[in-house]
VEXDREN-2710 file (C-alpha; in Angstrom, 1 decimal):
% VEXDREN-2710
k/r/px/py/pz
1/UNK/-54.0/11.2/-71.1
2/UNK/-51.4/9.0/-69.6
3/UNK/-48.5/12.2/-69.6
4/UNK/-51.0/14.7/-68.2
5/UNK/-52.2/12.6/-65.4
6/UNK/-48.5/12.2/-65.0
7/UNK/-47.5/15.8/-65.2
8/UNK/-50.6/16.6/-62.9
9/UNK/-49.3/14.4/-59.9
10/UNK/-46.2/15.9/-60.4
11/UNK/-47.0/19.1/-59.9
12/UNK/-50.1/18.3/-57.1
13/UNK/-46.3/16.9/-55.5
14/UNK/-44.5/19.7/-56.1
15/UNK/-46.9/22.4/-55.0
16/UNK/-47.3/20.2/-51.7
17/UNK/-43.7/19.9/-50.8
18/UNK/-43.1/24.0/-51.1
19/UNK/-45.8/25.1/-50.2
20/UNK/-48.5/23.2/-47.5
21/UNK/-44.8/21.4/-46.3
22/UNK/-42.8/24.6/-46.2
23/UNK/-45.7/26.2/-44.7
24/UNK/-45.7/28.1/-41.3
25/UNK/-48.3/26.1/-39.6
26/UNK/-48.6/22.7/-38.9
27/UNK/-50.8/21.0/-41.5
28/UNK/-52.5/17.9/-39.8
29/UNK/-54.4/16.4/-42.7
30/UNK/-55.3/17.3/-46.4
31/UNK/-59.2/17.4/-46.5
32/UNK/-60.0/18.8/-50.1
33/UNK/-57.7/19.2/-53.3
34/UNK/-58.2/21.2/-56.8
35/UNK/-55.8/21.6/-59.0
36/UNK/-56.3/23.6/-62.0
37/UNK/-54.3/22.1/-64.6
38/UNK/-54.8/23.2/-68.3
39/UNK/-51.5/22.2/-70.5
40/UNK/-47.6/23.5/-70.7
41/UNK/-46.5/26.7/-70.5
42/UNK/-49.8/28.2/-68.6
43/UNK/-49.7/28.4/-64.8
44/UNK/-51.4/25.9/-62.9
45/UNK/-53.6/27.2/-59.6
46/UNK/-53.6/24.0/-57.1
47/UNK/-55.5/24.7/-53.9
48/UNK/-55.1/22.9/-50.7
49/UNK/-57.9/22.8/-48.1
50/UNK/-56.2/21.5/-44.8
51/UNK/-57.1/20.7/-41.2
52/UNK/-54.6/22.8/-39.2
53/UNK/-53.2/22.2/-35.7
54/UNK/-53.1/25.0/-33.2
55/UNK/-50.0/26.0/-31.4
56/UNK/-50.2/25.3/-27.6
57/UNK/-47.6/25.1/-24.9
58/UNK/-46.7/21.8/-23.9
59/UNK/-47.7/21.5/-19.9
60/UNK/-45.5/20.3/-17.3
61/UNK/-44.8/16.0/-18.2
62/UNK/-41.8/14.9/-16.2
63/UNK/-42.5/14.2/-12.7
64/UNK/-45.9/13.6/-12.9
65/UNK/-47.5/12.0/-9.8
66/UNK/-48.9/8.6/-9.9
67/UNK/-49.8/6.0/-6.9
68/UNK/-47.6/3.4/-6.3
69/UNK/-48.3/-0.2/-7.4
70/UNK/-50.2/-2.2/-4.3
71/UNK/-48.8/-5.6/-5.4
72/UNK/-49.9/-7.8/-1.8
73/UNK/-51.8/-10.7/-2.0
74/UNK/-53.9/-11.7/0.9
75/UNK/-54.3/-15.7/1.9
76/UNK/-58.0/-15.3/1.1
77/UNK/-57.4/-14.0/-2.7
78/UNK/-55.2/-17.2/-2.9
79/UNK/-58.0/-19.5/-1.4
80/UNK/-60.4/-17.5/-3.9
81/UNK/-58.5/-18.4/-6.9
82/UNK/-57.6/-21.7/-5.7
83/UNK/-61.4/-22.6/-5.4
84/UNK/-62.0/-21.1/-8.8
85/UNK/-59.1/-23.6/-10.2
86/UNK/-60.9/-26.7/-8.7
87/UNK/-64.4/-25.1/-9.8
88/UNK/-63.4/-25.2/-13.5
89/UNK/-62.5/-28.9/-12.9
90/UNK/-65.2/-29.8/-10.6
91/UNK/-67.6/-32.5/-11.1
92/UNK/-71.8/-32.0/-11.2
93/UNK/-73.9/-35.1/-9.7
94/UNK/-77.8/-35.0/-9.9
95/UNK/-79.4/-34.9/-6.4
96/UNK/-82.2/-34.1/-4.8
97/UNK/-82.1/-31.5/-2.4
98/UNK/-82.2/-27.8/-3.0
99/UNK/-79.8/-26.2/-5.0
100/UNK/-77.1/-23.9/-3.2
101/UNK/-74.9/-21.0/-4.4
102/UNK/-72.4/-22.4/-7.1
103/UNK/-74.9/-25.5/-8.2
104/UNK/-76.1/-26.0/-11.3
105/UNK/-80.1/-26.1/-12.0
106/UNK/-81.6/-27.3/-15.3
107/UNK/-84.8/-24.9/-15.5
108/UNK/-87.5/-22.8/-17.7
109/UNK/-88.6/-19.3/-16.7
110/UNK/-91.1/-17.3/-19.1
111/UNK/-90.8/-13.1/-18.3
112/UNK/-93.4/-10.3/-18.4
113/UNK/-94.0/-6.8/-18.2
114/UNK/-97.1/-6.1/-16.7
115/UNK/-99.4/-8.6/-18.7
116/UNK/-96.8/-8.6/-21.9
117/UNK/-94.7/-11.2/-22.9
118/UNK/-90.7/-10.3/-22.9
119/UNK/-90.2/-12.3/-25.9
120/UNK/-93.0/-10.3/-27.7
121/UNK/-91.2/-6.8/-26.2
122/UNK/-87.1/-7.8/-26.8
123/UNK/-87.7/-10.4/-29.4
124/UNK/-83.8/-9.9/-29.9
125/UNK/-83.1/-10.7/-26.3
126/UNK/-84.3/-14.0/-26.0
127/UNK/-81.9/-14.4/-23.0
128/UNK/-84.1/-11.9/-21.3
129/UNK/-87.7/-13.5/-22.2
130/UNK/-88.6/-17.0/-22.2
131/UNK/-86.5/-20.4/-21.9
132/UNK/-87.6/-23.3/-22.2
133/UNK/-84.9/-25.1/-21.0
134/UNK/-80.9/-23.7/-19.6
135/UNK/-78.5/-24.4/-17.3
136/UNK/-78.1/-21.6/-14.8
137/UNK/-75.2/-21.6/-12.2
138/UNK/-77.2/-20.5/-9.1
139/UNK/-76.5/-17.7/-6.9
140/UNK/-72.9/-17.1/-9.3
141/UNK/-72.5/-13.4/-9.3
142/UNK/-70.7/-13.8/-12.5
143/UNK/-73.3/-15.3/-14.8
144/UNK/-75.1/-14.1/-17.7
145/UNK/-78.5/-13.7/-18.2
146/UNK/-81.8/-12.4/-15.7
147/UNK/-80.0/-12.0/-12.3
148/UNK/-83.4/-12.5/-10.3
149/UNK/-83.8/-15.9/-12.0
150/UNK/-79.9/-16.5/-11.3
151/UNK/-80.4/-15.4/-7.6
152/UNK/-83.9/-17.4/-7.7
153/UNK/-82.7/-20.3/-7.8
154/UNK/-80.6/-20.6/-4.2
155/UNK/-83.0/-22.9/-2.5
156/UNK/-85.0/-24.6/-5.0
157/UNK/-85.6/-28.3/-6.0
158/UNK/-86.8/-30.4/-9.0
159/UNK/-90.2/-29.8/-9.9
160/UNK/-90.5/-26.3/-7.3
161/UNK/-91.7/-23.6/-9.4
162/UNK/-91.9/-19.7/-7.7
163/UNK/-92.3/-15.8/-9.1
164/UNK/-89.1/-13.7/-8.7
165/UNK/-89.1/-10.2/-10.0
166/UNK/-86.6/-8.0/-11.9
167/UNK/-85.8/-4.1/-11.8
168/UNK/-83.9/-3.6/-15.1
169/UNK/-81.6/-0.1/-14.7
170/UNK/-81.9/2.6/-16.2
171/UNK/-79.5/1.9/-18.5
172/UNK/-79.7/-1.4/-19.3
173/UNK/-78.0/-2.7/-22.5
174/UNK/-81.5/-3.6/-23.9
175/UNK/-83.2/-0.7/-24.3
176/UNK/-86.6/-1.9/-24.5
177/UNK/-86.3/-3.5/-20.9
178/UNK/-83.9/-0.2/-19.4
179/UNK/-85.8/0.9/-16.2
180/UNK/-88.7/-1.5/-16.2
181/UNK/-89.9/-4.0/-13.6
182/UNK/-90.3/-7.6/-14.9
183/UNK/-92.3/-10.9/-13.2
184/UNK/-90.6/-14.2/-13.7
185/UNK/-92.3/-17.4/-13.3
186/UNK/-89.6/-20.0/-13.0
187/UNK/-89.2/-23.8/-12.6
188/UNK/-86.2/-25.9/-11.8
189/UNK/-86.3/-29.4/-13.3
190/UNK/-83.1/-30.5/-11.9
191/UNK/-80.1/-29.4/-9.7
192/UNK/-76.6/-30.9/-10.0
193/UNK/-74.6/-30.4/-6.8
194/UNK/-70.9/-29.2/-7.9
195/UNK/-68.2/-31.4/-6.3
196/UNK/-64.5/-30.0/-6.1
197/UNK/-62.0/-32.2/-6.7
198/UNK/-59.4/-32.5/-3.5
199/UNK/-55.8/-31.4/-3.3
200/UNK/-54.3/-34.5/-3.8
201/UNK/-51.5/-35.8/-5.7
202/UNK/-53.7/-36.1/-9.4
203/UNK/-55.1/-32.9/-9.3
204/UNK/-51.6/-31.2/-8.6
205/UNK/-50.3/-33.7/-11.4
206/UNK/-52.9/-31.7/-13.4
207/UNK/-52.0/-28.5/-12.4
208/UNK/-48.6/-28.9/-13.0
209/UNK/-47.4/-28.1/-9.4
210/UNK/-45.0/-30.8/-7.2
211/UNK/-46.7/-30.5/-3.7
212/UNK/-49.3/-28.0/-3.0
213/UNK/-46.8/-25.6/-1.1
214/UNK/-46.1/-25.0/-4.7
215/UNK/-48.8/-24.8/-5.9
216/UNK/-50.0/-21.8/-3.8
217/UNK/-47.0/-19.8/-4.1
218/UNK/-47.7/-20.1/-8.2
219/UNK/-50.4/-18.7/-7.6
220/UNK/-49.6/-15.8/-4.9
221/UNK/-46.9/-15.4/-7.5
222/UNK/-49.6/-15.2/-10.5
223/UNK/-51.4/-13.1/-8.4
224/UNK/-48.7/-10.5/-7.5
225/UNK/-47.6/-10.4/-11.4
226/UNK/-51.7/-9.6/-12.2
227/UNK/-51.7/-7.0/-9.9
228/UNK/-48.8/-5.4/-10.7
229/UNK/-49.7/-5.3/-14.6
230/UNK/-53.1/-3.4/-13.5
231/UNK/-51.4/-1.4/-11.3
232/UNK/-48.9/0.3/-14.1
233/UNK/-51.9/0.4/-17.0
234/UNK/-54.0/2.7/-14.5
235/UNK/-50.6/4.1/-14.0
236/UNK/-50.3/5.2/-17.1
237/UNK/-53.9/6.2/-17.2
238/UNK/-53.3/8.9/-14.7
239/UNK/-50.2/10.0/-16.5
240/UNK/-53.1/10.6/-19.7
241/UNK/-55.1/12.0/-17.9
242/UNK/-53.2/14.9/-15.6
243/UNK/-51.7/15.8/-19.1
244/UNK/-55.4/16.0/-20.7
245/UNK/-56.3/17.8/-17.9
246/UNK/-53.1/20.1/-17.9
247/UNK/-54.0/22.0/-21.6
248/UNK/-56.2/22.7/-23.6
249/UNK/-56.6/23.8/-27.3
250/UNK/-58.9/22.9/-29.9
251/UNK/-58.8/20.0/-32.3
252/UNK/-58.7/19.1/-36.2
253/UNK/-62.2/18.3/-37.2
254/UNK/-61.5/16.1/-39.5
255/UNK/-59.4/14.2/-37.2
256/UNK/-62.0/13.7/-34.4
257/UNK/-64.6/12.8/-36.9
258/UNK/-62.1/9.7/-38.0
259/UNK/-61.7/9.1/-34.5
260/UNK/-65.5/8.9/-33.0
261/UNK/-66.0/6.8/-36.6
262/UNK/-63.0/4.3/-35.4
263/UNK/-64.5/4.6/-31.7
264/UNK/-67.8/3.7/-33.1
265/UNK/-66.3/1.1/-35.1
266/UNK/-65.2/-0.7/-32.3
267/UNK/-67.8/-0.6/-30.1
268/UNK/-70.5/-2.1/-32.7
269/UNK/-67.5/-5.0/-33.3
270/UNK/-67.2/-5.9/-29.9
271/UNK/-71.0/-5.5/-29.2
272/UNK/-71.7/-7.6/-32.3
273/UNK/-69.3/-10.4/-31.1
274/UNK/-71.5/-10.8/-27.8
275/UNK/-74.4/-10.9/-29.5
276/UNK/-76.1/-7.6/-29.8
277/UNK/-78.6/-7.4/-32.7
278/UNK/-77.7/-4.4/-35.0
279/UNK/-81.3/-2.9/-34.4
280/UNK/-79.8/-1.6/-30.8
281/UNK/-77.3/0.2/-32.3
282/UNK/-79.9/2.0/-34.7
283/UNK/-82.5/2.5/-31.5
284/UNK/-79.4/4.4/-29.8
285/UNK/-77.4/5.7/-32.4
286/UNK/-77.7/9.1/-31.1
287/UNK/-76.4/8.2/-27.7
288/UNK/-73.4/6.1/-29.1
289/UNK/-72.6/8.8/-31.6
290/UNK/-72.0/11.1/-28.2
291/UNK/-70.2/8.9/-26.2
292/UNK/-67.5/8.0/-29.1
293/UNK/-67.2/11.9/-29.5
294/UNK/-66.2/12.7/-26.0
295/UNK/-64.4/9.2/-26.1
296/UNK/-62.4/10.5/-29.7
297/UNK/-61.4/13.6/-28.3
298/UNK/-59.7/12.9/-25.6
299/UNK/-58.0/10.3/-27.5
300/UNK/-57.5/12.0/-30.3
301/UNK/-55.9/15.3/-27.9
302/UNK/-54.1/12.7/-26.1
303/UNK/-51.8/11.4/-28.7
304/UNK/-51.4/15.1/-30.3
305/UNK/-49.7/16.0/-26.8
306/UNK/-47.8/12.7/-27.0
307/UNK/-46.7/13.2/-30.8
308/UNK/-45.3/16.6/-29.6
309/UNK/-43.4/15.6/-26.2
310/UNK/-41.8/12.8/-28.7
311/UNK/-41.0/15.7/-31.2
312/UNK/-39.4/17.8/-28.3
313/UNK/-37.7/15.0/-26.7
314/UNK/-36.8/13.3/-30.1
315/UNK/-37.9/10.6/-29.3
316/UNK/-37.5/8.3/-32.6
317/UNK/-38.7/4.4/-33.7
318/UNK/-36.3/2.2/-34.9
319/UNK/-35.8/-0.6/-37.4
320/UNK/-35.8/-2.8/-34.2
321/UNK/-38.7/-1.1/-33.0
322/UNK/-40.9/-2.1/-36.0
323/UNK/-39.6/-5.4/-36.2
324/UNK/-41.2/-6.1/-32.3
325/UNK/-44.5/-4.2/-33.7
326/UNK/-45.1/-6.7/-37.0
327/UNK/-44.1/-9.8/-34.2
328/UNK/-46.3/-8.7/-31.9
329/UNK/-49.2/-8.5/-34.5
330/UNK/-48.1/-11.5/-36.0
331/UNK/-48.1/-13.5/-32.9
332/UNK/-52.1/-11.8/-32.5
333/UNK/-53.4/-12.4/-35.2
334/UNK/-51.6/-15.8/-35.5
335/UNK/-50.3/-14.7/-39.1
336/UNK/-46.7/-15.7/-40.1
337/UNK/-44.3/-13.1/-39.5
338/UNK/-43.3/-13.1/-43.4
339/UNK/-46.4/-12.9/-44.7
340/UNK/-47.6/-10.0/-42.8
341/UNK/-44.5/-8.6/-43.8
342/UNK/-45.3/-9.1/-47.6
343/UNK/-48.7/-7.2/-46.9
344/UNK/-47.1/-4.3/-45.3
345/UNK/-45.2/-3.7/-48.5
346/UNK/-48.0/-2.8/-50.1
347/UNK/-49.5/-0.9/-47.6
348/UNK/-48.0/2.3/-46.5
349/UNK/-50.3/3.6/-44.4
350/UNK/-50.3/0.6/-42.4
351/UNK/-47.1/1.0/-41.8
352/UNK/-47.4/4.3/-40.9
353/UNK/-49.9/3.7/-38.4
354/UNK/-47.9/1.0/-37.0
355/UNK/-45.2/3.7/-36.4
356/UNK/-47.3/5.9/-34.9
357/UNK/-48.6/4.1/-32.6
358/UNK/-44.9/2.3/-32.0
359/UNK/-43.8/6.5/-31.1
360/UNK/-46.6/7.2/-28.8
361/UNK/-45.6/3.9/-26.6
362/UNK/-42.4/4.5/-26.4
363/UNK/-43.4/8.3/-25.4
364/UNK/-45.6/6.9/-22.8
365/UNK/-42.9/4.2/-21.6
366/UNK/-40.5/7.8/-21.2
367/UNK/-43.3/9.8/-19.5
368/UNK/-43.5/6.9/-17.3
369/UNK/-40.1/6.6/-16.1
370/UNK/-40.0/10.2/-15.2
371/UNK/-43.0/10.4/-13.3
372/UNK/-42.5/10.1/-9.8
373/UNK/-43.0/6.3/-8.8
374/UNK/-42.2/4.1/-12.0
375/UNK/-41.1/1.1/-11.8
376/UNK/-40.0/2.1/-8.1
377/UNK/-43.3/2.9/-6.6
378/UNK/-44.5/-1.2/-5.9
379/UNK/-45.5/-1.3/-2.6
380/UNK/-43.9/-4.6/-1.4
381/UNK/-45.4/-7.6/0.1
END
């Protein structure tokens, strides 16, 4: 058994590397395999079923246009980030007065739908329904949760109780609630004015900064690194997109289903990680299915069209290359550099990948330098 599973993979080998290697198109994946192997000295029939790529003409990708990098920072965005610093160390003290924009309110709030119960309608969403008792950041345009009851509470004081109501959209996370009008009753038990600490000498002690001259131009200077990091990613966005938009040709099947399954994939991990009961994905499996589809094929076309500029250009990744990949992951994942090395020995595909995607960055980093801007097109302050 042992020599003809032996003398089977050796020929399976064999008939790949003259004939689907050697062959005149360019095979993108092996998708089915029979071979026909009976014993020595009779012929063996192997078939191949392959997902194919089709021949297209690379469009135009040096010198592609892309908007220069807006790097200013205005005094206010400093002021804003400033406040946000001393917000994250501010101090909340009970009083009693009404609760302004930025206080915290202890409260309870109870929704409905018509005459039904929220809780009873999302019973996953308990965020959504009833409370008993939270801490909501009033008026805070960043906060989770019901924004009529966030909103709400501007004005209120301990023991006030009033009705606020809630027009979900359309296309609201929870599907249960998407495009429905809600009625909360809620009641703020207690508000905690927020105090900001001052610019003196402890709190730039805390912050690390010497005088507070300092301390803002860290910050404009934080500020002006930030923007300049956004402004290249969406930079290379439109450098994906023009050459998306530039060609067109159709794609392996079996490729884009791998794709919208890894788009998918994604999606439920991230969703799970905020909290999202499986049962949503299930109630709108049909929607997310076509959103990772359109979402896989452009991807998936995407990196084809870079895999074939790096081909052209010869574009290649290097030892050195690979070593920056596996420090990079090691660094994310907080895994020692020599043991993620010892598990990419015994996983090729991994390493592969890792390659792969190592080729299409450096393709993207050469696409980038010879579009028209780069690293030169940062509008100054």
């Amino acid at each position: 058994k042992e020599i003809a599973k032996e003398l089977e993979q050796r020929l399976v080998g064999k008939a790949h590397e003259s004939g689907v290697a050697k062959s005149d198109f360019e095979v993108f994946n092996v998708i089915d395999l029979d071979a026909q192997v009976t014993k020595a000295g009779e012929e063996a029939k192997i078939t191949f079923t392959v997902d194919v790529l089709t021949e297209f003409e690379l469009p135009t990708y040096k010198g592609l246009a892309i908007e220069p990098v807006d790097n200013a920072v205005s005094d206010e965005e400093v002021e804003q980030t400033i406040d946000r610093i001393r917000g994250q160390r501010a101090e909340f003290n009970e009083v009693e007065k009404a609760a302004a924009e930025g206080d915290y309110v202890r409260c309870s709030y109870e929704g409905k739908i018509d005459d039904k119960l929220i809780s009873e309608i999302a019973p996953d969403a308990a965020i959504y329904g009833t409370q008993k008792m939270t801490w909501e950041e009033a008026g805070s345009k960043d906060a989770p949760g019901v924004r009529a009851v966030v909103d709400g509470l501007v004005g209120m004081s301990a023991g006030d109780e009033k009705t606020v109501e809630m027009d979900f959209p359309a296309d609201f996370e929870v599907a249960a609630l998407a495009g429905k009008k809600a009625t909360y009753t809620v009641k703020a038990e207690e508000v905690r004015e927020r105090i900001l600490p001052e610019l003196d000498d402890a709190f730039l002690e805390s912050v690390k900064a010497e005088s507070e001259e300092s301390f803002r131009d860290q910050i404009k200077n934080d500020l002006v690194r930030q923007k300049e990091n956004q402004g290249r990613s969406q930079q290379r966005e439109a450098i994906a997109k023009q050459l998306l938009a530039a060609v067109d040709f159709p794609l392996p099947e079996s490729g884009l289903e791998s794709e919208t399954q890894a788009v998918l994939r994604d999606y439920m991990q991230q969703n799970m990680q905020r909290g999202v009961p499986a049962e949503e994905f299930e109630k709108n499996k049909e929607a997310l299915y076509e959103g990772a589809a359109k979402a896989a094929h452009d991807r998936l076309k995407n990196r084809i069209i870079m895999l074939k500029i790096a081909d052209k250009e010869k574009i290649q990744v290097s030892n050195e290359d690979l070593s920056q990949m596996i420090m990079n992951e090691a660094m994310m994942t907080r895994v020692a550099p020599e043991k993620l090395v010892k598990e990419l020995r015994k996983d090729q595909n991994r390493v592969q990948q890792m390659r792969r995607e190592a080729l299409l960055g450096k393709t993207m980093d050469f696409l980038y330098k010879e579009a028209v801007g780069g690293d030169a097109a940062t509008k100054a302050d």
